[in-house]
N, C-alpha and C positions, 0 to 999 in steps of 0.2 A: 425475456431470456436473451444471454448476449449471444451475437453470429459468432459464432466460428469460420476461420478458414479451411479451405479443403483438406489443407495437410493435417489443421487438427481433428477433423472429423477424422481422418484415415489411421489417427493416434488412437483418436475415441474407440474404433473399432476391434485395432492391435490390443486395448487394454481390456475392454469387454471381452476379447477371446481368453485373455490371461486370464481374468479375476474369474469369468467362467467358468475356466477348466480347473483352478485350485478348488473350487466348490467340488466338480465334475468329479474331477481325482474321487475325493471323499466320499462321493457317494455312488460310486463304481465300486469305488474298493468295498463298500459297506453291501455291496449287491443290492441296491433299491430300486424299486420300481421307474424312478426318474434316476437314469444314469447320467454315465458320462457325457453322450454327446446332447440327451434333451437341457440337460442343465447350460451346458454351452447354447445351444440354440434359443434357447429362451433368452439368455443372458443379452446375446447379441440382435435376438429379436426386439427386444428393448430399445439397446442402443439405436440400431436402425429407425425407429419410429420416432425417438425424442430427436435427434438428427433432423428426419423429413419434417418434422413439425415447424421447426424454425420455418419452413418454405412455404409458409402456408398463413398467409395475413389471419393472426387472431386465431389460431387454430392452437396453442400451444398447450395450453389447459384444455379443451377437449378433447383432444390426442395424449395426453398423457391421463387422462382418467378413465380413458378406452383400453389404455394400457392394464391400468390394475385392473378394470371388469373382466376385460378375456383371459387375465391369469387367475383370476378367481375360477372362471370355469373350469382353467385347467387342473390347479391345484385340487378343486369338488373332485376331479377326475380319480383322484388317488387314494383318496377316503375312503375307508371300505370299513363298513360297520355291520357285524355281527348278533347274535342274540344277546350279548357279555359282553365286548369291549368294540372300542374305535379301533383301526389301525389307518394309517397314514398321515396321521395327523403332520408329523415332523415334515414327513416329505411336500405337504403341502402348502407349510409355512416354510421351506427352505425356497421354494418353485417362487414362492411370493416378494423372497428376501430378492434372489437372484435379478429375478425382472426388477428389483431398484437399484441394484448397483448395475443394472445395464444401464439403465436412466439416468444414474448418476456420471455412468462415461459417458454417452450422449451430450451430458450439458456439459463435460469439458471437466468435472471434477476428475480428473485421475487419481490421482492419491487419497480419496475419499474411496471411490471404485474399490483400488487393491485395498485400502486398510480393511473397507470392510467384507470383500471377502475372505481377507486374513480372519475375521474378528467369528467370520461364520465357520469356517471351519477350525478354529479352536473351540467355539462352542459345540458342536456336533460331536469333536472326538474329546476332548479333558472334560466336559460338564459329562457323556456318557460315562464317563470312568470315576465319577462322582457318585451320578445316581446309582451305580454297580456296588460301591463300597457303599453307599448308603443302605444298598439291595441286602447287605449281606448282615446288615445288622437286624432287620426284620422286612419281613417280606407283606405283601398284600398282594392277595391272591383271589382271583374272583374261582369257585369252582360249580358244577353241575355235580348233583348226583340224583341217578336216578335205581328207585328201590323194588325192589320183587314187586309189591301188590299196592296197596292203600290203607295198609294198617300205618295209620298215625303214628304210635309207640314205637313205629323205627325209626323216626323223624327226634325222638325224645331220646329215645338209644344215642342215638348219633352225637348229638350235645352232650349229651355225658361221655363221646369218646372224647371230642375236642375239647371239654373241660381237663379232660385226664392229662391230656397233650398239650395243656398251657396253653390250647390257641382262641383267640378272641375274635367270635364272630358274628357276622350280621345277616340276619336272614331278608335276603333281597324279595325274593318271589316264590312262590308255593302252587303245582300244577298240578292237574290229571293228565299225562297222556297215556293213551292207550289203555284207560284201568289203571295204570298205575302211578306212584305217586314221586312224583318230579319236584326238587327243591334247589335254588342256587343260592349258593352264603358266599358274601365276604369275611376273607377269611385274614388276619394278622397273625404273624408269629415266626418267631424265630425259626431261622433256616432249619436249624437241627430237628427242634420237635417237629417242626412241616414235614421235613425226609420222616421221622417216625409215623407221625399222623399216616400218611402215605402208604406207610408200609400196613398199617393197621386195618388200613384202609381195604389193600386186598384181601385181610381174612373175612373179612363182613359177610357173612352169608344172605344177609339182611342189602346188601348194597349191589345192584345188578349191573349197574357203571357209573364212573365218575371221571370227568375232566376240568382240566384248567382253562381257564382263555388263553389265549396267548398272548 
């Protein structure tokens, strides 16, 4: 790895706080569990390590792969998985990106640093307004629904409402709790019929709740 001078280390640092905080921005404004200032601190926690490493005979590769295991545990940190779906995933492949372009100011890339935090927050805000319009031409929806008793035949009922409603689905898991009988589908279908399905949903006398993942 080539030295750097003091001054450029103190460049490396000024550009780690920037390329940090246009991540930060992004995901402050988005209210995420990893904000504004963790995305900076990470960013720069980076930097400062690939930095000291130069100082250190032979130490450059072992200090930068110490690097990506401690952000791994951070990023696991944000992961929060459900009975139905993952959530955190994004933030903790951002947490991942971030500590490399702290890395990448450390070793003196600057203009590698901002491109690609430019490169990450275009991806986070125009690919979300992709997946949205993509959202809106059909949906996948994971849902729960749980029924009065253990009569089967409202399990059958049921499919014949979502046949009715055009929506296409896949029966994930099949439970007893409490006596009664507990089923989660994935479900496909256009936004419209999904708001009707929904609505159909509440007169069910047969259906005693149901929810979405989120």
């Amino acid at each position: 790895m080539e030295i750097l001078p003091e001054n450029n280390d103190l460049a490396a640092i000024g550009v780690s706080l920037l390329a940090g905080s246009l991540v930060g921005l992004e995901r402050e404004y988005k209210n995420k569990s990893a904000g504004f200032r963790t995305i900076v601190l990470i960013c720069l926690g980076a930097t400062a390590f690939t930095i000291a490493s130069r100082f250190g005979a032979g130490s450059d590769d072992r200090i930068a792969a110490n690097i990506i295991t401690g952000i791994g545990f951070i990023g696991a940190g944000v992961i929060f998985k459900d009975k139905f779906s993952v959530m955190g995933l994004t933030t903790a492949a951002v947490i991942w990106v971030v500590a490399g372009i702290g890395m990448a100011a450390g070793m003196g890339y600057h203009s590698l640093a901002l491109s690609l935090s430019v490169v990450t927050v275009v991806i986070l805000s125009v690919f979300n307004k992709v997946e949205n319009a993509m959202e809106r031409l059909f949906l996948t929806r994971t849902i729960y629904v749980g029924f009065g008793d253990m009569d089967i035949n409202n399990l059958e009922k049921l499919k014949d409402v979502m046949d009715k409603h055009r929506i296409k689905y896949t029966r994930k898991t099949v439970s007893k709790r409490e006596g009664k009988l507990s089923v989660v589908f994935e479900l496909l279908a256009d936004r419209k019929y999904l708001q009707q399905f929904n609505n159909t949903m509440m007169e069910l006398t047969y259906v005693e709740e149901f929810y979405y993942n989120a």
